[in-house]
BAGUTI-658518 format. One record per residue (C-alpha): residue in one letter; chain; x, y negated, z. Coordinates in steps of 0.1 Angstrom, whole numbers, plus 5000, padded with zeros to 4 digits. Each point is the difference from the previous one (the first is absolute). Example, Ala and Ser with C-alpha at 12.3 -4.5 7.8 and 13.67 -1.06 7.14 Angstrom:
BEGIN
  resn  chain     x     y     z
     A      A  5123  5045  5078
     S      A  5014  4966  4993
END
This chain:
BEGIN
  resn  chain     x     y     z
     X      A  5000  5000  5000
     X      A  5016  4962  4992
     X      A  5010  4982  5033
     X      A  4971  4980  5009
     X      A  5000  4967  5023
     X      A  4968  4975  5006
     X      A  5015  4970  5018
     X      A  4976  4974  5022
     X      A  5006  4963  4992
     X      A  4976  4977  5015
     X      A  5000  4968  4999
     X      A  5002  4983  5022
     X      A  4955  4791  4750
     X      A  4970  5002  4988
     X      A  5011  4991  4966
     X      A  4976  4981  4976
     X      A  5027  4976  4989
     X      A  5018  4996  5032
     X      A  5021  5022  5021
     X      A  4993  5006  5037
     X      A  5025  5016  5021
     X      A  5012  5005  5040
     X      A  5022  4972  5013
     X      A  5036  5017  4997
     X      A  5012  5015  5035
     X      A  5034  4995  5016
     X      A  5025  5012  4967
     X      A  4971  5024  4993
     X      A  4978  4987  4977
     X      A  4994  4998  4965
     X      A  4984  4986  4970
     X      A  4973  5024  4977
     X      A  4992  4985  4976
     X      A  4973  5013  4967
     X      A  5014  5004  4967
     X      A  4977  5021  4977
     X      A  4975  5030  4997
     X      A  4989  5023  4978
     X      A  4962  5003  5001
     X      A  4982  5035  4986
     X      A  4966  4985  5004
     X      A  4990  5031  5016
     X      A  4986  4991  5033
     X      A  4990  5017  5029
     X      A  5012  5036  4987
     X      A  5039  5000  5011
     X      A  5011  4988  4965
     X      A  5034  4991  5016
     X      A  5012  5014  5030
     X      A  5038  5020  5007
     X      A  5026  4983  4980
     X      A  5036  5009  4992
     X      A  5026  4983  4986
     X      A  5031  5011  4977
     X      A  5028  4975  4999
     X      A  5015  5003  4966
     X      A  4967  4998  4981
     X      A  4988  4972  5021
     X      A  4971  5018  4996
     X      A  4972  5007  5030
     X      A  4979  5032  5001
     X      A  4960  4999  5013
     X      A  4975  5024  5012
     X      A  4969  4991  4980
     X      A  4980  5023  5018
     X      A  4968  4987  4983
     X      A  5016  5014  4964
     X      A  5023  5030  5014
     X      A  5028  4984  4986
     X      A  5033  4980  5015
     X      A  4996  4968  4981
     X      A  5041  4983  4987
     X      A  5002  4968  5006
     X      A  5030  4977  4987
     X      A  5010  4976  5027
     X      A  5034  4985  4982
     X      A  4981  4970  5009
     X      A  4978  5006  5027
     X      A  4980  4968  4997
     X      A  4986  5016  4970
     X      A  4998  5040  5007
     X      A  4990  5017  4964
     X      A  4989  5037  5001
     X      A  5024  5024  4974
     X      A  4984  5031  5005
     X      A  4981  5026  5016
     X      A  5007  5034  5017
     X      A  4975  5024  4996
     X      A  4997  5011  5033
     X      A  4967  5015  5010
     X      A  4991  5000  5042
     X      A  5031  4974  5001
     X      A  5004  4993  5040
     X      A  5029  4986  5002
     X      A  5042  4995  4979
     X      A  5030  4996  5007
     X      A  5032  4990  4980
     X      A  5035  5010  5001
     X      A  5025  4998  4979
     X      A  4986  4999  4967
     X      A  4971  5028  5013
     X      A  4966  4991  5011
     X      A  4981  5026  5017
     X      A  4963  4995  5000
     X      A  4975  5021  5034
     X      A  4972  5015  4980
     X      A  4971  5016  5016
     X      A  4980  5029  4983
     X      A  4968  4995  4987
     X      A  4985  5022  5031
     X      A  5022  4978  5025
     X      A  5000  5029  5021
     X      A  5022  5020  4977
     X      A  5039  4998  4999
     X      A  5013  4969  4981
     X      A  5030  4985  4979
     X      A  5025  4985  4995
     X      A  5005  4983  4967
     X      A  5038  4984  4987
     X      A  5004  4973  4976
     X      A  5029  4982  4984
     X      A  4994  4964  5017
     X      A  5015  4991  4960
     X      A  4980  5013  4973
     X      A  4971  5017  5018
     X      A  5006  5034  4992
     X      A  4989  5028  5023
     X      A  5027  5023  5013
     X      A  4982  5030  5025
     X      A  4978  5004  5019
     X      A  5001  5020  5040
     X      A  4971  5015  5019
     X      A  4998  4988  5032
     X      A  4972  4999  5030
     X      A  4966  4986  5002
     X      A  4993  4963  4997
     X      A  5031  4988  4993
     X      A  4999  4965  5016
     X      A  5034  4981  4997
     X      A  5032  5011  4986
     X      A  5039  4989  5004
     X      A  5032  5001  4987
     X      A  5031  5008  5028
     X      A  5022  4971  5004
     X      A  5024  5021  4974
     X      A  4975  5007  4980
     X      A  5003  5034  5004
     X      A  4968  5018  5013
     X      A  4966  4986  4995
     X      A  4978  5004  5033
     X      A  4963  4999  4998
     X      A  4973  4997  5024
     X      A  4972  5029  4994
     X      A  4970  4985  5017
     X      A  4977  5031  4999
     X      A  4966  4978  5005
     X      A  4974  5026  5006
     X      A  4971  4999  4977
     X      A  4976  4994  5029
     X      A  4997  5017  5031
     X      A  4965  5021  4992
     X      A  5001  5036  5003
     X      A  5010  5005  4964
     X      A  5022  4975  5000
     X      A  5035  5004  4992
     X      A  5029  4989  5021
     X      A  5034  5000  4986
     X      A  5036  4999  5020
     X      A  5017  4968  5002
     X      A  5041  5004  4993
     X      A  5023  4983  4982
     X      A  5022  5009  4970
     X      A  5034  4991  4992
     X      A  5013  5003  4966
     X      A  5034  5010  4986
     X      A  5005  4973  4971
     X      A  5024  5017  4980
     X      A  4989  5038  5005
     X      A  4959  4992  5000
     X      A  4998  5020  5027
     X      A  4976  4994  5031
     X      A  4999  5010  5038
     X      A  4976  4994  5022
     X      A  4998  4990  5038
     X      A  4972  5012  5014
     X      A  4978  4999  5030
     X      A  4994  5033  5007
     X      A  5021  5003  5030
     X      A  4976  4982  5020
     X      A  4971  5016  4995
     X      A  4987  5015  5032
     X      A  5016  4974  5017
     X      A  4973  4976  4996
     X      A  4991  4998  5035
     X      A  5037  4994  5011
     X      A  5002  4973  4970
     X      A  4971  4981  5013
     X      A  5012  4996  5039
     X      A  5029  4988  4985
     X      A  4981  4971  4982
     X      A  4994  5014  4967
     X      A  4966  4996  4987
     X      A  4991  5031  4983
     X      A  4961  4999  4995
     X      A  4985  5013  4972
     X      A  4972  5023  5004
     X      A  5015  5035  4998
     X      A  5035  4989  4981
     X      A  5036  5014  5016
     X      A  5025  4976  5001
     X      A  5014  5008  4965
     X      A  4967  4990  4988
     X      A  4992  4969  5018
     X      A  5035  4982  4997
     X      A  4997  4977  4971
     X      A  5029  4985  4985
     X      A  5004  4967  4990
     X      A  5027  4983  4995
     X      A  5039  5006  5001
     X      A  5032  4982  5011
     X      A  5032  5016  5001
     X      A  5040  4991  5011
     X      A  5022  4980  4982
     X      A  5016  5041  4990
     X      A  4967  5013  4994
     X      A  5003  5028  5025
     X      A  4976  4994  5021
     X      A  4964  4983  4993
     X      A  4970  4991  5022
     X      A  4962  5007  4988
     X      A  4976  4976  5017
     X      A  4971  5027  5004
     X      A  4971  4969  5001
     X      A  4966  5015  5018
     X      A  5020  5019  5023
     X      A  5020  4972  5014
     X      A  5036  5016  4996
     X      A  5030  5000  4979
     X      A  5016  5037  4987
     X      A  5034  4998  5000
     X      A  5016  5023  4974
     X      A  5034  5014  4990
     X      A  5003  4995  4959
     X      A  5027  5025  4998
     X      A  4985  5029  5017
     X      A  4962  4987  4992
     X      A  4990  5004  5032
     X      A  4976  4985  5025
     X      A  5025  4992  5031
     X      A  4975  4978  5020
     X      A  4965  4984  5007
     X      A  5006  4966  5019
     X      A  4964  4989  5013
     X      A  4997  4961  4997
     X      A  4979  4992  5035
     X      A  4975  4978  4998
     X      A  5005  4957  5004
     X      A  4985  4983  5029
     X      A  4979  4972  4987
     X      A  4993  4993  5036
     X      A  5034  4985  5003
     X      A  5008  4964  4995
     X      A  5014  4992  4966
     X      A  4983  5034  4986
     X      A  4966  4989  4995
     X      A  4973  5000  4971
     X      A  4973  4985  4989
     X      A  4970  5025  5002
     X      A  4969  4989  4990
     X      A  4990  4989  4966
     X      A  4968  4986  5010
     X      A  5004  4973  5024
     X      A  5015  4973  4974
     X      A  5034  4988  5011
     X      A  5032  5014  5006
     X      A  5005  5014  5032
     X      A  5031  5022  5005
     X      A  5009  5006  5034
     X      A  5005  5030  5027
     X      A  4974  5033  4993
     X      A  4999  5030  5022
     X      A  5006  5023  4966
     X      A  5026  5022  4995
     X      A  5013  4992  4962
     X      A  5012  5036  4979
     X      A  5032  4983  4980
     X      A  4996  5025  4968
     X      A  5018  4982  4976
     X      A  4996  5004  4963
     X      A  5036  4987  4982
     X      A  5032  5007  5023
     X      A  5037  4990  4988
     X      A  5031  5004  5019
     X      A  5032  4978  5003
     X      A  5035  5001  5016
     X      A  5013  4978  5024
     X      A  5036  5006  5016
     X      A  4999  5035  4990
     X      A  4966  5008  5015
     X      A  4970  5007  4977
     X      A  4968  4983  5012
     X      A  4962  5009  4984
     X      A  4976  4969  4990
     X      A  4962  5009  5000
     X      A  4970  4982  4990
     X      A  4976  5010  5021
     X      A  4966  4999  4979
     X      A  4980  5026  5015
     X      A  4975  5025  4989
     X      A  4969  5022  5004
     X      A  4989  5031  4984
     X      A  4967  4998  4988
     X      A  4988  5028  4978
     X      A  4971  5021  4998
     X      A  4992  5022  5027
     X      A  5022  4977  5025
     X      A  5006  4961  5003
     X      A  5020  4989  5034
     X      A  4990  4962  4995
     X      A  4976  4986  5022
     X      A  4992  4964  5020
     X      A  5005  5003  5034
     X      A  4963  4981  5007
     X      A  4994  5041  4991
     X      A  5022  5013  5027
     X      A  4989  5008  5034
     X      A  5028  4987  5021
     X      A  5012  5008  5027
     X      A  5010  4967  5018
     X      A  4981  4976  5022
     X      A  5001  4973  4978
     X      A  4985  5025  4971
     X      A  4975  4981  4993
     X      A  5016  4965  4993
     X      A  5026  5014  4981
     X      A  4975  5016  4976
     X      A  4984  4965  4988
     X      A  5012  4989  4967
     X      A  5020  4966  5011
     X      A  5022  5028  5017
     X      A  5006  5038  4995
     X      A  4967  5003  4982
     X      A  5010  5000  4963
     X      A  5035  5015  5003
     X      A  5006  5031  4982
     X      A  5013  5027  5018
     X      A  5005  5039  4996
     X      A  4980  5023  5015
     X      A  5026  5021  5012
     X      A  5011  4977  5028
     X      A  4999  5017  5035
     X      A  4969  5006  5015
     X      A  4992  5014  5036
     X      A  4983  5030  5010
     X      A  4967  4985  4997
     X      A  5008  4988  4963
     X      A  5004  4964  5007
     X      A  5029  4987  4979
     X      A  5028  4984  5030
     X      A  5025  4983  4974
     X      A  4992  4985  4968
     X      A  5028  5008  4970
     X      A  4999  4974  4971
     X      A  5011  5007  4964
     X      A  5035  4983  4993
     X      A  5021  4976  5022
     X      A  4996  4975  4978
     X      A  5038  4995  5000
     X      A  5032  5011  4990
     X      A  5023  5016  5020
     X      A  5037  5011  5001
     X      A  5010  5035  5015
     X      A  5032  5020  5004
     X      A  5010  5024  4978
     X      A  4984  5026  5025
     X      A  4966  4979  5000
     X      A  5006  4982  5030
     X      A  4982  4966  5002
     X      A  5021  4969  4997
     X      A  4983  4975  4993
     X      A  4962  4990  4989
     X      A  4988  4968  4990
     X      A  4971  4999  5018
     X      A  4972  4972  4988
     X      A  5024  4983  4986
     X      A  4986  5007  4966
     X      A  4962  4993  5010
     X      A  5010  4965  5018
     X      A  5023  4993  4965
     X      A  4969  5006  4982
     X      A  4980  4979  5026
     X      A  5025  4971  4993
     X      A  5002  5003  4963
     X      A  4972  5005  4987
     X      A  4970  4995  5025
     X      A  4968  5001  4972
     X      A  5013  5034  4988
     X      A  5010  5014  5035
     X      A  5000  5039  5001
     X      A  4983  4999  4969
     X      A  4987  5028  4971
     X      A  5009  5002  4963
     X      A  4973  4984  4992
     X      A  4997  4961  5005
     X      A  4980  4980  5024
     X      A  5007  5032  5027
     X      A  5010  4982  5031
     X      A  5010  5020  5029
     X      A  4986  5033  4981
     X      A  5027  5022  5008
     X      A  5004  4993  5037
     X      A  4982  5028  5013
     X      A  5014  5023  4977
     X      A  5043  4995  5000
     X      A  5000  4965  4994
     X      A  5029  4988  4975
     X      A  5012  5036  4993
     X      A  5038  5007  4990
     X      A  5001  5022  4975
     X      A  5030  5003  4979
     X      A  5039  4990  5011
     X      A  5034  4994  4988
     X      A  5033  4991  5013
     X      A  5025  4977  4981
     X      A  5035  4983  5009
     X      A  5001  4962  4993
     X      A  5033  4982  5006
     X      A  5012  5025  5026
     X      A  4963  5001  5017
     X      A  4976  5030  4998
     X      A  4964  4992  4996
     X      A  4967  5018  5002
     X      A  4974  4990  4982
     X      A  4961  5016  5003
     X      A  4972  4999  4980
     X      A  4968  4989  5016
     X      A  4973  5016  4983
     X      A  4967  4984  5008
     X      A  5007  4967  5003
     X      A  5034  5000  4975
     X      A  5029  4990  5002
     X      A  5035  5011  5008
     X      A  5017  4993  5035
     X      A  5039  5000  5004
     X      A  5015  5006  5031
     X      A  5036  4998  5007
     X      A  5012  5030  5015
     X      A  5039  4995  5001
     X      A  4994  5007  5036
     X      A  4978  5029  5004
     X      A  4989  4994  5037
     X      A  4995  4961  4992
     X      A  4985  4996  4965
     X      A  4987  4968  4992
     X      A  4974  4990  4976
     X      A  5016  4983  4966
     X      A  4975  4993  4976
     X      A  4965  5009  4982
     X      A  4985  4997  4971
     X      A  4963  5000  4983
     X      A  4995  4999  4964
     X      A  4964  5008  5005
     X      A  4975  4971  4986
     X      A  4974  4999  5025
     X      A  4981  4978  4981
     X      A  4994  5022  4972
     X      A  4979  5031  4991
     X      A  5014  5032  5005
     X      A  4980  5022  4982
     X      A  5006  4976  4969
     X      A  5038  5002  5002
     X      A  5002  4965  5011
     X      A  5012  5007  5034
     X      A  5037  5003  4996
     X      A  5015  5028  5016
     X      A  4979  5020  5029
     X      A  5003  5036  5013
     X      A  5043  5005  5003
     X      A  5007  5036  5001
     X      A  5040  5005  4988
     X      A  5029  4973  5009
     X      A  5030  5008  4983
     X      A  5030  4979  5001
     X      A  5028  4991  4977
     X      A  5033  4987  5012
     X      A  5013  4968  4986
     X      A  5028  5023  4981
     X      A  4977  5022  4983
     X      A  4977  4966  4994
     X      A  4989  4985  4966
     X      A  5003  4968  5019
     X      A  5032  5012  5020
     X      A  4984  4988  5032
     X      A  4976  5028  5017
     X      A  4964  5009  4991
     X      A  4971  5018  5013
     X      A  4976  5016  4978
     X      A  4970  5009  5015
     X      A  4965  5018  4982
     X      A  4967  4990  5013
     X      A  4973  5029  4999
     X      A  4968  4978  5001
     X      A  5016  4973  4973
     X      A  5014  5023  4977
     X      A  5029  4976  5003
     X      A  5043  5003  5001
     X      A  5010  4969  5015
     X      A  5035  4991  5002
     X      A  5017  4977  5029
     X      A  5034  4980  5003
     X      A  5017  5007  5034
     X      A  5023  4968  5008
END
C-alpha cells in the first residue's frame, strides 16, 4: 500500500475611460493599467476563460468553452489583440503552453468518462497526439522544465441519484517526450473516510469513498516540478502529490476562518441595502479555486483564492439560509433575521447536536486569499480586506453580480469571490494578483514578505454602466489570470492576460 499521511492545519479601476487603482503601499505598489481586449461576442457561455501564453509566437491560447475550441489570439500589440486561429478542441477545460507545445484538458462528451489530453504546435496549429487520462479533466500544467504535464481529473459525479454515476477524482501526470501517463490516485484512502473527516476533511457525498468524493481542481507545483499541490475545492483541502512516483503523499485539511474575529468579517445580508461588513459568529470553509506557489529564500509558499463552493445536484444540494436552520444558540432567533444571519448561505453539513440543531454555521469561501507553507500551513490571510477595498472603491456596485444595477447581491452568498491567481516578479518584488469574480476586477498583493503582504493595486475594466447581456459591459466574470514577465513581453514590461467567462472577453493589462 503507498505511505499515506492526512496532516491537520487549521487556521487559526473601473475603467470606462479612466483607470482606477489602490494608492501604492510602502515600495509595494504598482500601476495596472488596460491596454486591449479581444471580444468573442459570445456572452454568458464561458466564450473565454483559461489562457496560456507561448513567448516566441507572442501568441495567447483561449478556452472558448462556448465553441469547444481554444481560440489564437495575436497580442504583438496587445492594444489591438487579433485572433489567428482556432484549435479544435472539443470539451476544452482548460491549456497550457510550454515550449512551443500547448496542451489543451478535454472532457468526453459523457463528462463522466476518462478524458484527454490534446498537443499542439503553439506555431502552425497542427495537432501532435493525443493521451487518455481521468474524468473531467479540469486544469492542466506544464513542469517548470517543461517536462511532464500534470492534470487535474475532477471526477464530477453525474448527480447523486441512485443511478447516478460517480467517478474517482486523481490526477495524471504526463511524460512529454514518451506520451506516456501515470496516475495518482486516491484509493488509499478509502475506508479511511471516517479518520479523514476528524482530521478536518470534508468528505460528504451521499455514499461516495474518498476516491470518489475528492475533486481536483487546480495544480501548482515547485520551481523542479517534483512535487505539486491539488486544491481539492468542496472538500476544503489540498492533496499534496509526488510527480515522480505519482503518488498521493498527503491530505492537508484547510480549517475553517473565524469571521467572528476582528479584521475577518463579512458582509452577510444582501437585503438590508448598505454595506455592512463587520464580525459574524460563522465559521468560513476557505476552499479555494486557483492556487500558485512561489519561492522566497529557498522556502516554497502556496497562494489560494479562496472562492468557495457548494454541491448542488440532483438527489442532494448542501446550500441552504440559515433563517432555515434550527439553531442552537440563545440568540437563535436574532441571528436568523435577514439584516443578520438570515440570508447567508451556508452548507448543511455544518455540525449539529444530538437533537439536530445545527451549533456552528460553515460559510462557502473565505472571501480572501491566503498564503500557506509548503505543507499547507496558514501564513497569512487577508481577511476583509478585499470586501472593505470593494466598499471603498466602488460603493454603487459593492458585492455586486454580473449583471448590472446588482448592489450588494452577492453578500449573502461569498461576496467578491477570488477565483483565479498568479504570481509574477516585478523589479525584484513578487506579487499576487486574484481575480474577483462577481464584482470584477483583479487585486495585487505584494507578497515579497509572506507573513506581511500588503495590498499593491487593483483593477476593473468592467463598464458598469453598460449592458451585459448586450456586450457593452466590458469585461465581467474573470476565470484565468495568466502572467507574462516583462522579458517574454511584447511590450518588454509585464502583462496580465486575463479571460472573463460571462464577457466572452481577453483583456490584457500593463503592470508598471
Amino acid at each position: 500500500m503507498q505511505a499515506m499521511r492526512i496532516l491537520a492545519a487549521t487556521t487559526g479601476l473601473i475603467l470606462t475611460s479612466t483607470l482606477l487603482s489602490v494608492p501604492a503601499q510602502a515600495t509595494g505598489g504598482i500601476e495596472l493599467t488596460f491596454l486591449g481586449r479581444f471580444a468573442t461576442g459570445a456572452v454568458g457561455v464561458g466564450a473565454s476563460e483559461i489562457t496560456a501564453y507561448d513567448p516566441a509566437t507572442r501568441r495567447v491560447f483561449v478556452v472558448n468553452a462556448q465553441d469547444g475550441t481554444v481560440d489564437v489570439l495575436d497580442i504583438k500589440d496587445p492594444r489591438n489583440p487579433k485572433k489567428v486561429a482556432t484549435l479544435v478542441t472539443p470539451g476544452a477545460n482548460s491549456v497550457a503552453v510550454k515550449k512551443g507545445l500547448v496542451a489543451v484538458a478535454q472532457q468526453a462528451a459523457v463528462k463522466t468518462d476518462p478524458g484527454t489530453v490534446s498537443f499542439f504546435s503553439a506555431r502552425n496549429g497542427r495537432k501532435l497526439r493525443e493521451v487518455r487520462v481521468g474524468a473531467l479533466p479540469d486544469m492542466v500544467m506544464f513542469t517548470p522544465d517543461g517536462d511532464k504535464v500534470v492534470v487535474a481529473n475532477e471526477g464530477e459525479p453525474s448527480s447523486y441519484c441512485a443511478d447516478g454515476v460517480d467517478p474517482e477524482g486523481s490526477v495524471s501526470i504526463v511524460d512529454v517526450k514518451r506520451g506516456s501517463v501515470k496516475t495518482a490516485s486516491f484509493r488509499a484512502y478509502n475506508g479511511k473516510e471516517n479518520y479523514l473527516r476528524a482530521k478536518g476533511v470534508r468528505i460528504y457525498g451521499p455514499n461516495a469513498t474518498a476516491a470518489q468524493d475528492f475533486e481536483p481542481e487546480y495544480i501548482a507545483t515547485d520551481k523542479h516540478g517534483r512535487t505539486a499541490w491539488v486544491s481539492l475545492q468542496e472538500n476544503n483541502a489540498i492533496a499534496i502529490v509526488d510527480l515522480k512516483h505519482a503518488r498521493v503523499e498527503e491530505i492537508v485539511p484547510l480549517g475553517l476562518k473565524d469571521h467572528s474575529k476582528p479584521g475577518a468579517g463579512i458582509d452577510a445580508s444582501d437585503r438590508d441595502t448598505k454595506i455592512d461588513i463587520r464580525p459574524r459568529p460563522v465559521l468560513g470553509m476557505y476552499q479555494p479555486d486557483a492556487l500558485a506557489s512561489f519561492e522566497q529564500r529557498g522556502r516554497t509558499y502556496l497562494v489560494t483564492a479562496n472562492e468557495g463552493d457548494a454541491r448542488d445536484y440532483d438527489c442532494f444540494s448542501e446550500e441552504v439560509r440559515v433563517k432555515d436552520l434550527t439553531l442552537a444558540r440563545p440568540d437563535g432567533d436574532a441571528l436568523k433575521k435577514d439584516a443578520e444571519l438570515g440570508r447567508l448561505n451556508v452548507t448543511t453539513t455544518s455540525p449539529k447536536n444530538a437533537a439536530g440543531a445545527t451549533t456552528d454555521l460553515h460559510s462557502f469561501g473565505a472571501r480572501s486569499i491566503s498564503i500557506r507553507s509548503s505543507s499547507g500551513a496558514p501564513v497569512w490571510d487577508s481577511g476583509d480586506q478585499i470586501e472593505k477595498l470593494i466598499a471603498e472603491k466602488l460603493p454603487a456596485q459593492f458585492n455586486a453580480d454580473q449583471e448590472n444595477n446588482t448592489f450588494d447581491s452577492r453578500s449573502d452568498n461569498k461576496g467578491p469571490e477570488p477565483e483565479g491567481v498568479a504570481i509574477g516578479e516585478i523589479k525584484g518584488r513578487t506579487y499576487a494578483f486574484a481575480g474577483l469574480e462577481r464584482v470584477g476586477g483583479i487585486v495585487a498583493y505584494d507578497v515579497s514578505n509572506p507573513s506581511r503582504p500588503s495590498l499593491a493595486g487593483y483593477v476593473n475594466s468592467r463598464d458598469f454602466t453598460g449592458n451585459v447581456a448586450a456586450g457593452t459591459a466590458g469585461d465581467v466574470g474573470p476565470e484565468g489570470v495568466l502572467f507574462i514577465p516583462a522579458a517574454q513581453s511584447p511590450t518588454f514590461r509585464p502583462l496580465l492576460v486575463v479571460g472573463h467567462e460571462i464577457s466572452g472577453t481577453t483583456a490584457i493589462y500593463e503592470l508598471g
